[in-house]
N, C-alpha and C positions, 0 to 999 in steps of 0.2 A: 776795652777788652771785656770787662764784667758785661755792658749790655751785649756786645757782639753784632750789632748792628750793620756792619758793613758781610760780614761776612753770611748773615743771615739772608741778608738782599740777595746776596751774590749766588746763595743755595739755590733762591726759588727759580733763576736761570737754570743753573743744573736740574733739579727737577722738574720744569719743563723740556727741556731736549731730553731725559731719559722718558719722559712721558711721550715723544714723540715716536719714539722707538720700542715703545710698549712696555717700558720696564719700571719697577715702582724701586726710588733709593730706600725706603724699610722693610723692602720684604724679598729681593731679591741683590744678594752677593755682589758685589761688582769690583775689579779693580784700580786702582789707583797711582797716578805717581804725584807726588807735590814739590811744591818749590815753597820754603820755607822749614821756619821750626816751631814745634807745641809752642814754644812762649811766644809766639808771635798772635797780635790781637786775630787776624784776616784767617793765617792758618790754624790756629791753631782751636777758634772755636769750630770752623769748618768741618773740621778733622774729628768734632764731636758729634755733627749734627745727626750721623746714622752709625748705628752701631753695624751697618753691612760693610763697611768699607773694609775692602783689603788693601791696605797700601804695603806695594811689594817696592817701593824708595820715594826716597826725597831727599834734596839737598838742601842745606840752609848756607850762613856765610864760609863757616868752616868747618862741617863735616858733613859727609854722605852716608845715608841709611838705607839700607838693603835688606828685605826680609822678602826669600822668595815666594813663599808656601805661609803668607799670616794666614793664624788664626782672630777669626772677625771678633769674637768675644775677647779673648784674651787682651789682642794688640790694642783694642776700645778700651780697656781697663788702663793700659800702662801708657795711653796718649793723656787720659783724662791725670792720669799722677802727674806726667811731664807738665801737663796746661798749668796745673796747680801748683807747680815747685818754684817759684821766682824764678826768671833771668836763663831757664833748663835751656838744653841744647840735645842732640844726636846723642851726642856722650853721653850722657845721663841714665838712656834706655836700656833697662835691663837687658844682659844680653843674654839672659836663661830663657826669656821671653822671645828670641828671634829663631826661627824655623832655622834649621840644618843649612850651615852653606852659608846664611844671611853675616851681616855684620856692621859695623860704625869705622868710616875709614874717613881719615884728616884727610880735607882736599891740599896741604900742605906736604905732603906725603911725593918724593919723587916719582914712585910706580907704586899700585895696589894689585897684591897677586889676586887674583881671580880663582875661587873653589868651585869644583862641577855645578853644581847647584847655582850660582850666577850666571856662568856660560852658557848653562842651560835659560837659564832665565832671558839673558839677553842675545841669545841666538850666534855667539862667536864663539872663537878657537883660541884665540890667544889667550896664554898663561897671566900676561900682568898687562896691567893699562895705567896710563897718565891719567890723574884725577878730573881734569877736563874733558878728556876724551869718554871719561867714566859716565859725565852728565849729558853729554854728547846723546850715546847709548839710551842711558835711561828716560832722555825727553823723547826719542825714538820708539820704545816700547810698542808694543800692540797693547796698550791698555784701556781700561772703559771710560777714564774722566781723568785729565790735567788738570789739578787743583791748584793755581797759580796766587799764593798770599804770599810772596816775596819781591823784591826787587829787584829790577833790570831787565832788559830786553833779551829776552831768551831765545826768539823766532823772527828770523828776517824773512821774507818772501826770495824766492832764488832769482829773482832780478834784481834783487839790492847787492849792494857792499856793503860793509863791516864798517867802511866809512860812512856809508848814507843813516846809522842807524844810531849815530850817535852817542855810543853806549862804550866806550872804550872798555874798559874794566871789565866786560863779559866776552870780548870777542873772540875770546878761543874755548868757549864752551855755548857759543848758540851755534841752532841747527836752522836748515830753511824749514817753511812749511811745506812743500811737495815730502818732506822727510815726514811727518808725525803720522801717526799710525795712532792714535788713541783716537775714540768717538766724539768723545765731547773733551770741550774745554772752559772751566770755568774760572773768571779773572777778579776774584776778590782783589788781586794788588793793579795797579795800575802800569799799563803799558808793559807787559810781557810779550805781546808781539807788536808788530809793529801791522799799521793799518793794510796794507799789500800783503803782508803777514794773513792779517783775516779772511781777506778773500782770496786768498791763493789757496788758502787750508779750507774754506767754505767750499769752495768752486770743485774740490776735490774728494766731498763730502763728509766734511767735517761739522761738526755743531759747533757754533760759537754766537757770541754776540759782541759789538766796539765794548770794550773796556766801561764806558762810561756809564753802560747799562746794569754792568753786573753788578759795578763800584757804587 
């Protein structure tokens, strides 16, 4: 975690596919969803390498983070506390520090009500959502960059099953790849999608590279 080594690798793929689409990660804004928490080695130096990053969620084991509208200086300040604070989690995050609407919801949680500013966020109607349904959503986002430094198979290609992917414990919160809607996807943790996964989401012009490149 101190050298940040893996995660560091895994940036220079991110900043090639934003370089192929003409965009630089220090100088120009972009958004983000992650799959992990600050105290994680993969995400959580990640999540420091550009102070441009808007990350409007992420989920780690047991809570989800929502900030619709971050600000890129501020939410950079209160990642770099979390990184720093031993063993931190979602919970932890100031919540004076999350935009209007934003919040930290237990994925243990039977339904989470949904404020305009999420709805807005994630483009539905409905008042309250099941927590897996929640990540559902937010792997779906139109966002700039999937920052994947967590664990488990999050993306099957839509010709698999839930069987083929061997991943029990996430199958009711992974989406196919014909679903993702983010540009790039960068895979500091290992196996978030599944290889049919990559080229279904490639072929459908998405950024990515196998797992083993980025790791």
């Amino acid at each position: 975690k101190k050298m940040g080594i893996t995660a560091k690798g895994a940036w220079e793929s991110v900043k090639w596919h934003f370089m192929s689409l003409k965009r630089n990660v220090y100088q120009d804004p972009f958004t983000v969803v992650g799959i992990g928490d600050m105290s994680g080695d993969v995400f959580g130096n990640g999540m420091l390498l550009s102070d441009k990053i808007r990350l409007v969620a992420a989920f780690g084991y047991a809570r989800i983070f929502i900030d619709p509208n971050p600000d890129p200086k501020v939410s950079y300040q209160e990642r770099m506390r979390l990184f720093q604070l031993p063993r931190s989690n979602w919970g932890d995050y100031n919540p004076t520090l999350i935009s209007p609407g934003g919040g930290v919801f237990l994925r243990s949680e039977k339904y989470i009500d949904l404020t305009p500013q999420i709805k807005k966020l994630l483009g539905i109607s409905r008042s309250k959502i099941e927590p897996d349904d929640l990540i559902k959503e937010i792997l779906k986002l139109p966002v700039d960059l999937i920052w994947n430094g967590g664990i488990g198979v999050y993306v099957k290609s839509s010709r698999e099953t839930h069987f083929d992917v061997m991943d029990f414990h996430n199958d009711t919160c992974r989406v196919d790849a014909n679903e993702i809607r983010a540009q790039v996807i960068g895979e500091g943790g290992n196996n978030g999608l599944t290889q049919l996964a990559r080229v279904e989401y490639s072929l459908s012009g998405g950024l990515i590279n196998t797992d083993f490149i980025d790791n």
